[in-house]
C-alpha positions in Angstrom: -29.8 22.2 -18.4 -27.4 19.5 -18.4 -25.6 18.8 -21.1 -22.5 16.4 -22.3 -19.4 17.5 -23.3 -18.1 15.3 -25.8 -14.4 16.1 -26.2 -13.5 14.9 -23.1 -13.2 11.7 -21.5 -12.2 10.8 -17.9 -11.6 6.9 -17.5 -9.5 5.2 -14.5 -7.4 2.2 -15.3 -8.3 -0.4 -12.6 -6.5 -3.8 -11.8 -5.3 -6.4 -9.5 -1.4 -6.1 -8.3 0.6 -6.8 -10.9 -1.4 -7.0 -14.0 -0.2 -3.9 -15.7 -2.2 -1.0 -15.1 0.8 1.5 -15.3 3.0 -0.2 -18.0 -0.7 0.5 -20.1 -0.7 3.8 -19.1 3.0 4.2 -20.2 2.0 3.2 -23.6 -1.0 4.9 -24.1 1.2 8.3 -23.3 3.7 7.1 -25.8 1.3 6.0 -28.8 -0.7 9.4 -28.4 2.3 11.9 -29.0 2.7 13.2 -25.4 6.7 12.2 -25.8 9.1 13.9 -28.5 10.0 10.8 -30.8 13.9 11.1 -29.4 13.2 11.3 -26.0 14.0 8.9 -23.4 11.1 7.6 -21.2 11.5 5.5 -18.4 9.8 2.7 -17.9 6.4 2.4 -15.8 6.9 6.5 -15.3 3.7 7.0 -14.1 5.1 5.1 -10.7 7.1 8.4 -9.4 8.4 7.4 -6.4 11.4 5.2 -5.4 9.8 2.7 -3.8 6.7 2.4 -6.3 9.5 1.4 -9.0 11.5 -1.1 -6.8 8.5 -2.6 -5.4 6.7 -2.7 -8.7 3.6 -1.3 -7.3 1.3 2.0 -7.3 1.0 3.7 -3.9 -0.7 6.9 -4.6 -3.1 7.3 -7.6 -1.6 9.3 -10.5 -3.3 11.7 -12.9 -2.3 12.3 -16.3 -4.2 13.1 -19.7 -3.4 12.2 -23.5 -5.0 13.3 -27.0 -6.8 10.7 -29.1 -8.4 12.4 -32.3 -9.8 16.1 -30.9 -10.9 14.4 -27.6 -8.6 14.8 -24.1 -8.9 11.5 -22.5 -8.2 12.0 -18.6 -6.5 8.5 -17.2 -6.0 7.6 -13.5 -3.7 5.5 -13.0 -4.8 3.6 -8.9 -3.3 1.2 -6.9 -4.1 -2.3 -6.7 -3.0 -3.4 -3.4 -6.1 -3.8 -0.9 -4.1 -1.6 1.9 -4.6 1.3 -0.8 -7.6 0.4 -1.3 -9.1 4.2 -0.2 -7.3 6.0 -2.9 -9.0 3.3 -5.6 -12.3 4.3 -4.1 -12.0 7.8 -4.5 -10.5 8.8 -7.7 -13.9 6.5 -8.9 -15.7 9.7 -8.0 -13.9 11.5 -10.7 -14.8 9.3 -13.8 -17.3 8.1 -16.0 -15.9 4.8 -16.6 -12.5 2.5 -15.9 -10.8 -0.4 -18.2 -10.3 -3.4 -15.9 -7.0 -4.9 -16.7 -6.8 -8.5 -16.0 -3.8 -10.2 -16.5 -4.4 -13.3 -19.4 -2.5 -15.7 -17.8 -3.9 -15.3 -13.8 -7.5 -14.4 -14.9 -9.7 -12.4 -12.6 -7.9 -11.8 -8.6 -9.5 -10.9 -5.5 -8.4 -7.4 -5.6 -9.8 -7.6 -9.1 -12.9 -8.6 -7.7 -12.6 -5.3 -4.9 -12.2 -2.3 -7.3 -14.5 -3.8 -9.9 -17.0 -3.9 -7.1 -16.9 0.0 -6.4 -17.0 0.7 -10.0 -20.3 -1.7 -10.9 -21.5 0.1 -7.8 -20.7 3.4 -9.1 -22.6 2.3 -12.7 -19.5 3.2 -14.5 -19.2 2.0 -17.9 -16.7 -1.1 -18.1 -14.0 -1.9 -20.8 -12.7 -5.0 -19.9 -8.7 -5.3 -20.8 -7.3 -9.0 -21.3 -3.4 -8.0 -21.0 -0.4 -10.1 -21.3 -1.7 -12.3 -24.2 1.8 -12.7 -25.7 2.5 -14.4 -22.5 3.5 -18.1 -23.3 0.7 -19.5 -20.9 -2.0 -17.1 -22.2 -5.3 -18.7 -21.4 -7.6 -15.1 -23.1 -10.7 -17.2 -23.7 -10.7 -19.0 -20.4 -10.2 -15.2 -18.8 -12.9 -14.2 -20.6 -15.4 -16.2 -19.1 -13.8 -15.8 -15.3 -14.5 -12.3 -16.0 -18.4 -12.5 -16.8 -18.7 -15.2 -14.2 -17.2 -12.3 -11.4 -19.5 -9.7 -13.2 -22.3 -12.4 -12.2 -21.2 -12.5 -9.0 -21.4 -8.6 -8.2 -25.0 -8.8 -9.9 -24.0 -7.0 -13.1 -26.7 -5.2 -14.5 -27.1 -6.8 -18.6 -25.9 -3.3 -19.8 -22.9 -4.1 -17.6 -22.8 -7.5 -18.7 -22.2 -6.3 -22.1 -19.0 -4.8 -22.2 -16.7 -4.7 -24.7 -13.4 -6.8 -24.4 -10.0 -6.0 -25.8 -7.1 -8.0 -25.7 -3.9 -6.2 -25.4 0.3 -6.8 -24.4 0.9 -3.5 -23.1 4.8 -4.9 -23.2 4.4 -5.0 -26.6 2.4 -2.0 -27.1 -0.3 -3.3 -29.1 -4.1 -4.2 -28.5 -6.5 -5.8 -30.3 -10.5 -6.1 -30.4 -10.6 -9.9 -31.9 -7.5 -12.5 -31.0 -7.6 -13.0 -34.7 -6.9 -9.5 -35.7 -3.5 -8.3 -36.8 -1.5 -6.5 -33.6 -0.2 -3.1 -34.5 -0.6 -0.6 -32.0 -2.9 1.1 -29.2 -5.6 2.5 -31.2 -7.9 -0.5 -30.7 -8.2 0.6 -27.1 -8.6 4.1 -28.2 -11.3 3.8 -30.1 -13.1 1.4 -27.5 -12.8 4.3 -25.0 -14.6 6.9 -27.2 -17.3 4.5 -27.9 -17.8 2.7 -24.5 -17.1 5.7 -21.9 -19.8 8.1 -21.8 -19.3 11.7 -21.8 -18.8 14.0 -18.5 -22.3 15.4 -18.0 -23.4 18.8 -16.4 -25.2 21.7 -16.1 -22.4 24.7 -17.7 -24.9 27.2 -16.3 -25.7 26.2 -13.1 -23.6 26.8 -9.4 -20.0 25.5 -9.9 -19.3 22.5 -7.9 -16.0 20.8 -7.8 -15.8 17.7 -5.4 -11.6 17.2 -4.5 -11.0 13.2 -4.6 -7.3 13.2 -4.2 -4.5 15.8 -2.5 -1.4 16.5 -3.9 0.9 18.6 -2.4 4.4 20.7 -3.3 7.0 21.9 -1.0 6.3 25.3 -2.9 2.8 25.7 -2.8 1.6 23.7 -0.6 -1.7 21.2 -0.7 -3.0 20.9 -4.0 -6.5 19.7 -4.4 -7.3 18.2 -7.1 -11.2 17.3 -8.4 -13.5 17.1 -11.5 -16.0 19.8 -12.4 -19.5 18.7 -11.8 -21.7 21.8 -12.5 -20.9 25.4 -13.9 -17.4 26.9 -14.4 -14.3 27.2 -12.1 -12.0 30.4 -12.8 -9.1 31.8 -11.4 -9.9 35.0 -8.9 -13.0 34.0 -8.7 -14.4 33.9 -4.8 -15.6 30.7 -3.4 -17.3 28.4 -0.5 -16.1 25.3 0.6 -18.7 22.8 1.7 -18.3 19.4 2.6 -21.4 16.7 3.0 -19.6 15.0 5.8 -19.3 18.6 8.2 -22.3 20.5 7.6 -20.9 22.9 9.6 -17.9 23.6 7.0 -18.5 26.8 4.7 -15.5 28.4 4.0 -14.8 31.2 2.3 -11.9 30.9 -0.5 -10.3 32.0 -3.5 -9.0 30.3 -6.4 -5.6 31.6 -7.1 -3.9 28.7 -9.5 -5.8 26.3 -11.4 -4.2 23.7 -13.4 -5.1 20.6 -16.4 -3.4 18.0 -16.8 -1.1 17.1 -20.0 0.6 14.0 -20.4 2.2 14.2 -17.6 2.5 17.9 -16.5 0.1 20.2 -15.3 -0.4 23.5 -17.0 -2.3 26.4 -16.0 -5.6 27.5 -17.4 -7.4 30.6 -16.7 -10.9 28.5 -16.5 -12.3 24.9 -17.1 -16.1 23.3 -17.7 -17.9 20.8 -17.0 -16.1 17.3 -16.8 -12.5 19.0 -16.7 -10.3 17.4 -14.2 -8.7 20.3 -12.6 -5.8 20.7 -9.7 -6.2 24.1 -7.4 -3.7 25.0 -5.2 -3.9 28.1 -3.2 -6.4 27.0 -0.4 -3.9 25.9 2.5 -6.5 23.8 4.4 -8.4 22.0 1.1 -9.4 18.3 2.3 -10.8 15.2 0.2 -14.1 15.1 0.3 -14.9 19.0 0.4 -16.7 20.8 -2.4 -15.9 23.6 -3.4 -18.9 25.9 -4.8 -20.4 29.3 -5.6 -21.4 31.3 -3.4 -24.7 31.6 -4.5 -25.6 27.7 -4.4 -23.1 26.3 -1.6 -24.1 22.5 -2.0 -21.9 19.9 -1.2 -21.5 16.4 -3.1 -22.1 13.7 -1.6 -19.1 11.5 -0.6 -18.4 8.5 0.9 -15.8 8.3 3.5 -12.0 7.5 3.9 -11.7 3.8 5.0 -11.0 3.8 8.8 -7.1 2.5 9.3 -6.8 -0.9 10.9 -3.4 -1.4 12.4 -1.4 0.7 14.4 2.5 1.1 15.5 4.3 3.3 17.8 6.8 5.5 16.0 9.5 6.8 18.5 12.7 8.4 18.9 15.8 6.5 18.5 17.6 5.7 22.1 19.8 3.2 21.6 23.8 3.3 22.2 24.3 3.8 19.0 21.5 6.2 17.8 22.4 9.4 16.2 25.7 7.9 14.5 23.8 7.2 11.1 20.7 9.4 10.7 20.7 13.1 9.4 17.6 14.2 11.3 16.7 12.1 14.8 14.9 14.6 17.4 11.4 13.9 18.3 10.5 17.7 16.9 12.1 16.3 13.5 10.1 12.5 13.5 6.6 14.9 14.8 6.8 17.4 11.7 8.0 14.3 9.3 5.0 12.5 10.4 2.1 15.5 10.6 3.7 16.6 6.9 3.1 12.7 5.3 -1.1 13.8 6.3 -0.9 16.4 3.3 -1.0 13.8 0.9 -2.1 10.3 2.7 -5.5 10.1 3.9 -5.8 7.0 5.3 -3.1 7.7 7.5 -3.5 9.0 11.6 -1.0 10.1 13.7 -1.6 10.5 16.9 0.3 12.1 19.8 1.3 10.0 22.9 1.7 10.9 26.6 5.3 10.8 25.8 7.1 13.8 23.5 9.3 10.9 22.6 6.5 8.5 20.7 3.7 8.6 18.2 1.0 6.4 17.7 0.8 6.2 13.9 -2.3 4.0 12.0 -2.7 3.2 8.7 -4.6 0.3 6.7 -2.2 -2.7 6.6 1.7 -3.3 6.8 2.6 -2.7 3.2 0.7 0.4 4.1 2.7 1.4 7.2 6.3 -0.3 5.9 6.1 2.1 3.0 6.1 5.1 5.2 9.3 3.7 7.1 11.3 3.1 3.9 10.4 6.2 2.6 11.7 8.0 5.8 14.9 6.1 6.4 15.7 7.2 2.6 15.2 10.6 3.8 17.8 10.4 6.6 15.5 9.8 9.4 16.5 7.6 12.5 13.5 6.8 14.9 12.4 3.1 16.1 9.1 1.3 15.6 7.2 -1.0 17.9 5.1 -4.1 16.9 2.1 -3.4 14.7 -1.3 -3.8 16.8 -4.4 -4.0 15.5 -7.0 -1.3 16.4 -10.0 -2.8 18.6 -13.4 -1.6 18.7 -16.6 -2.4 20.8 -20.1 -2.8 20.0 -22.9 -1.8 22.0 -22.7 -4.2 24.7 -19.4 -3.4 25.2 -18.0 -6.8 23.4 -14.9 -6.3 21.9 -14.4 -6.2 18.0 -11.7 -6.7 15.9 -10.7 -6.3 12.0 -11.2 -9.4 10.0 -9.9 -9.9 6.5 -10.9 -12.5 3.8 -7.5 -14.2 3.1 -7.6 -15.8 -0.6 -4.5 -18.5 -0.9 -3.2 -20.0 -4.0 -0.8 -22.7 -3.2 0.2 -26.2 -5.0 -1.2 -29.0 -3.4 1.3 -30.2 -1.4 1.2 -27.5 0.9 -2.4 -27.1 1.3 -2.2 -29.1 4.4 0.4 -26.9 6.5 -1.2 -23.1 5.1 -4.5 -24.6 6.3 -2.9 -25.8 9.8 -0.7 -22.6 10.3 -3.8 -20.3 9.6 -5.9 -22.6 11.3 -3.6 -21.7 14.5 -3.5 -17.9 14.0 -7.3 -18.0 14.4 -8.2 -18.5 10.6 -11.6 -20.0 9.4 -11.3 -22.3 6.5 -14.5 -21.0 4.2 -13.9 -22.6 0.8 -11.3 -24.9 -0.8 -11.2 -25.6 -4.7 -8.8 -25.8 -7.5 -7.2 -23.0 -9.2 -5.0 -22.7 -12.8 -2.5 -24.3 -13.3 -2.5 -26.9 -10.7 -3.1 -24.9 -7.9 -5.3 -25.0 -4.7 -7.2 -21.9 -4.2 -8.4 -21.6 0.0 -10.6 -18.8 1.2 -10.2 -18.2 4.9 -11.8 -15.7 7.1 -9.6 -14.3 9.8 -8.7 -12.0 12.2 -6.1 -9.3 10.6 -3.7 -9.7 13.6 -3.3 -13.2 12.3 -1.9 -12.2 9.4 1.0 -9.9 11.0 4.0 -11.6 10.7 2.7 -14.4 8.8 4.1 -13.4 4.9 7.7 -14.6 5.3 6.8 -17.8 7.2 3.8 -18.2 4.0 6.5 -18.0 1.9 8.6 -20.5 3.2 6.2 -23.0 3.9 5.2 -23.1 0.0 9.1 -23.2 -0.6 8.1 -19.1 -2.8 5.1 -21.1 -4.9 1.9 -20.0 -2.9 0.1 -16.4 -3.5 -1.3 -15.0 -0.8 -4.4 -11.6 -1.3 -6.3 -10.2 1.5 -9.4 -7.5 1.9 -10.2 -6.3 4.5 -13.7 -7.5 6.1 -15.3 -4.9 8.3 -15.0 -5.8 11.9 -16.1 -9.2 14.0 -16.1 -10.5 17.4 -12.5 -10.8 19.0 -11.3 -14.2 18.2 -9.3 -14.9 21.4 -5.5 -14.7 21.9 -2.7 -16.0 19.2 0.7 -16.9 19.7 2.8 -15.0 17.2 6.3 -16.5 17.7 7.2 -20.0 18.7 11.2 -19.3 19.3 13.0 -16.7 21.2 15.2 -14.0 20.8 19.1 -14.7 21.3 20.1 -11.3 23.1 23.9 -9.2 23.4 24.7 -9.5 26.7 27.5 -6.8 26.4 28.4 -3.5 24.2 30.8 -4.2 21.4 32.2 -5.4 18.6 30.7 -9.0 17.3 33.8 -11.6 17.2 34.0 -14.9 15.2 34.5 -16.9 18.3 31.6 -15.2 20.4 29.2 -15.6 17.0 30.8 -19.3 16.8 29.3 -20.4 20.0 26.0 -18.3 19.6 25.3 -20.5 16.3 24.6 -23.3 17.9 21.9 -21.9 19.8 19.8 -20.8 16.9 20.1 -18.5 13.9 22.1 -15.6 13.7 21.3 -12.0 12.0 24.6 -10.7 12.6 28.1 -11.3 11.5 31.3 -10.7 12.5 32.9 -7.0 12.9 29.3 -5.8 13.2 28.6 -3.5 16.8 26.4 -4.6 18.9 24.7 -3.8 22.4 23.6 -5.0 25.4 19.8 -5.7 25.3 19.9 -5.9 20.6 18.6 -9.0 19.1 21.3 -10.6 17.1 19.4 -13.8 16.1 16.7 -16.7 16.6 16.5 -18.9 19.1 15.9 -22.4 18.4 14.0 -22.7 21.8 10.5 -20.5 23.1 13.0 -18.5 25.6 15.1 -15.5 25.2 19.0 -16.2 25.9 21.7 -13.7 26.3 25.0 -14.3 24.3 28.2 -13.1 24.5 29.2 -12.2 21.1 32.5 -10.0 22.0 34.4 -12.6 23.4 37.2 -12.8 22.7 39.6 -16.5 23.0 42.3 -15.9 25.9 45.9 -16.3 24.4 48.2 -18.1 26.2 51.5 -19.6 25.4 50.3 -23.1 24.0 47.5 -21.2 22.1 47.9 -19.8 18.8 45.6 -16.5 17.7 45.5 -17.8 14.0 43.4 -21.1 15.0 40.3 -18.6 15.2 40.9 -18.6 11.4 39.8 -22.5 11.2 36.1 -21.6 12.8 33.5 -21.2 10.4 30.8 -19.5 10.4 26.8 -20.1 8.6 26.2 -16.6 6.6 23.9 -14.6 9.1 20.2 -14.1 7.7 19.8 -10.8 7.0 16.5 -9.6 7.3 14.7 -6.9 5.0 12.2 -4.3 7.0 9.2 -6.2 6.1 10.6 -9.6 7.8 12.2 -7.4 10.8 9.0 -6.0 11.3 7.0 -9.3 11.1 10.0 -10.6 13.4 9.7 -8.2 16.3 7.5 -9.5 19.2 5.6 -7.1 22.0 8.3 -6.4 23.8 10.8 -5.7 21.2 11.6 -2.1 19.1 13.0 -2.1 15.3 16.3 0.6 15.4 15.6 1.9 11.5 18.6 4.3 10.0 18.9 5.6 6.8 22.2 2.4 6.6 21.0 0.2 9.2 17.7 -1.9 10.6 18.2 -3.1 14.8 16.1 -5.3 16.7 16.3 -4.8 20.3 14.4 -5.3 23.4 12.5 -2.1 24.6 14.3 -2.6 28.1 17.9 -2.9 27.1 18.9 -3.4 31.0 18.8 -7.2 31.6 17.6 -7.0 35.5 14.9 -4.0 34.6 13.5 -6.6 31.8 13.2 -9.3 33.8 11.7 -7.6 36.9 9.3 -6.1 33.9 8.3 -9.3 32.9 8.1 -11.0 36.4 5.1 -7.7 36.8 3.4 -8.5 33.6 3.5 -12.1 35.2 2.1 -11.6 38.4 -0.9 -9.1 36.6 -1.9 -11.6 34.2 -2.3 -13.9 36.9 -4.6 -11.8 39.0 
């Protein structure tokens, strides 16, 4: 018989980019006691990674769990960028309801509009979250009414329309249930969750069934599965099946040596757990998301839908360059494969793919902020390997047409620049599908188009709206191929020679475009050390050196001067790098170079790919 269990809640905190999912978590740890009153807590310490705290964003959804009267509320934190948009679907699986932050200021976003989406869908119980009211251009009434306009949209059932609203500065640490009432502290929002989030429901008696939604995984014990109980009761020893709905061949045998809960931010072992626990089991080296793990007796998987299918695709290869080896701790192709096949355990929207080549990988993934955060995190490591041009990954229908990822591209910019976003996406293949106004004086444009039109397109955005426009995409299943795109108007200004960059070499090269190098830096011949003004690719000299003679003096170099190189970060190097062109990444240093360094094997390369495209 099924039944509730009404000391536990399990609720994920849902949001666009930005609006303050985990700095809500952070103070919902805090207000319920999980942290002694003298210790010191980072900030936004649900975001355990480097780069999730210098990018300010979630990557991987987190689990934790605080106390709130005698009821364990289970929180998940999840991402809000779309290109982690699998882990948000997901962890959905695991709860009964989510709070939907929304910032008060920016009102409902299209990722916004994405994740609440799969949670109407789901029929989870909403709490709506109006955060950042202390902001100075707080607009929470205006919000509100975006909000229940979006619910509209998604064709809210009324029970869903009628969700409770709190307003809250999680900054501050207080929320409140009326813009009137007197901030203090968190418990507003408490309370709201006891009342608005139902109850995990199941049958104690029946077969246990635990469905694994996310992967963790420990150097020391390996993959770590981690899933709520649905039915009956999960124990340590105790034998089990693993089933998944996706495989029906799957059932394998297995036994469940660790099982852990989840407190404030640890997890601790338990000898059993119920109904509606959320539970982490390690112990099963081959556990995958989406499997079910039963008892023997009843071996029924749950239902569950399937990992988003990755979109974009680079080459990951070992580092050849002249000067490769000289920075990296670990840069053998045995040391990029295992680095690679190990980053699986814990992301699953990730494939990697072996080449004809030992030296290259083909690795996918859902997007560039996807990909780029798997190359920072390995050059941090002490890896040294080089990167191709993303690609996007092509499909066919049934009449053998050829299909390719679209993505609905939503575009905030002043007005003034409406006219050049709409002309440079225009170019790139982009379909203009609405135009109207947004807050604050802003245009809002809804394009459809290709996702290969958007590679490489961020930094040259940002420019074009002089840092004021803000740019969200989602992905849009796949379309019919839109035809070719020209990524990159100029060319690359290439080292002729191996060396050492010289002021008077870089003095001359300036004038032919923009330089990413500056003096004293090594070079090589076939690297890309800067822009060129021009559609063609030059080669420079950059190690000349002025020939001293008696009527010249060496201290007139001194007089040149040179404009400060740009340096590019990884994201603009790899929306830089053309078809033909590698990015060199060390753990101190990011190359671009030319795939053929030798100048007469390039050109005899290109004079092929010439001649084929012609017949």
């Amino acid at each position: 018989m099924r039944t509730k269990r009404n000391d536990i809640r399990n609720i994920a905190i849902i949001a666009h980019v930005d609006h303050g999912k985990t700095t809500l978590v952070d103070e919902l740890l805090k207000q319920s006691g999980v942290f002694r009153a003298n210790q010191e807590v980072a900030e936004r310490v649900m975001d355990s990674n480097d780069i999730e705290r210098e990018r300010g964003i979630t990557i991987l959804s987190k689990n934790t769990a605080v106390y709130y009267k005698d009821t364990k509320i289970n929180i998940i934190d999840t991402p809000g960028h779309a290109d982690f948009g699998g882990e948000v679907e997901r962890v959905l699986k695991m709860v009964n309801g989510v709070v939907l932050v929304v910032d008060a200021f920016e009102g409902p976003m299209p990722q916004t509009k994405f994740v609440l989406k799969k949670a109407l869908e789901l029929n989870l119980s909403v709490i709506v979250c109006i955060n950042k009211i202390d902001r100075p251009e707080a607009r929470p009434l205006e919000v509100i009414d975006e909000v229940l306009e979006l619910f509209m949209d998604l064709d809210a059932s009324d029970e869903q329309l009628d969700c409770p609203f709190v307003f809250a500065s999680a900054k501050a640490g207080y929320a409140v249930r009326d813009l009137a009432d007197e901030p203090k502290n968190m418990v507003p929002l408490f309370e709201t969750i006891l009342e608005h989030i139902p109850a995990p429901e199941g049958d104690p008696d029946a077969g246990t069934q635990v469905l694994i939604s996310t992967i963790d995984y420990n150097e020391y014990v390996g993959r770590i599965g981690v899933g709520k109980v649905d039915n009956g009761e999960i124990r340590v020893n105790m034998d089990a099946v693993m089933v998944n709905a996706h495989d029906p061949e799957k059932q394998q045998k297995v036994k469940i040596s660790k099982l852990y809960e989840f407190d404030g931010l640890t997890k601790v072992e338990v000898k059993s757990a119920g109904i509606g626990s959320i539970v982490a089991i390690s112990g099963i080296a081959d556990i995958h998301i989406g499997d079910t793990i039963c008892s023997p007796e009843h071996p029924e998987p749950i239902p569950f839908q399937k990992i988003s299918e990755p979109t974009i695709a680079m080459q990951f290869v070992v580092n050849d360059s002249p000067l490769a080896g000289q920075e990296g701790k670990y840069v053998t192709s045995r040391h990029l494969r295992d680095r690679l096949f190990r980053e699986l355990n814990t992301d699953v929207s990730l494939r990697v793919e072996e080449t004809d080549s030992t030296e290259s990988f083909k690795v996918s993934g859902r997007g560039e902020l996807h990909l780029s955060g798997l190359i920072e995190s390995m050059r941090r490591e002490g890896y040294e390997f080089a990167v191709s041009k993303a690609e996007v990954l092509y499909h066919t229908d049934e009449n053998g047409k050829k299909l390719e990822p679209m993505e609905l591209a939503y575009v905030d910019v002043p007005e003034e620049f409406t006219g050049t976003v709409i002309e440079k996406l225009s170019q790139r293949k982009g379909e203009l599908l609405n135009m109207g106004s947004a807050t604050g004086g802003y245009t809002r444009l809804e394009f459809s188009i290709p996702s290969r039109g958007l590679i490489g397109y961020r930094g040259e955005f940002l420019t074009d709206t002089k840092g004021n426009g803000i740019l969200n995409t989602i992905f849009d299943g796949y379309g019919p191929y839109k035809g070719d795109i020209q990524y990159r108007k100029q060319g690359s200004l290439i080292a002729f020679e191996s060396g050492e960059a010289v002021t008077y070499g870089l003095f001359a090269a300036q004038e032919r475009g923009t330089l990413f190098i500056g003096p004293g830096e090594k070079v090589y011949a076939g690297m890309v050390i800067g822009q060129n003004a021009k559609s063609d690719d030059i080669e420079l000299n950059v190690c000349k050196k002025k020939h001293l003679t008696n009527t010249r003096a060496s201290g007139s170099d001194d007089a040149l001067t040179l404009t400060p190189p740009r340096v590019l970060s990884l994201e603009q190097s790899l929306e830089f790098i053309d078809t033909d062109e590698l990015l060199e990444v060390t753990p101190k240093s990011l190359r671009l170079r030319k795939k053929i360094l030798d100048p007469t094997m390039r050109k005899r390369a290109m004079m092929n790919k010439k001649s084929q495209a012609n017949n």
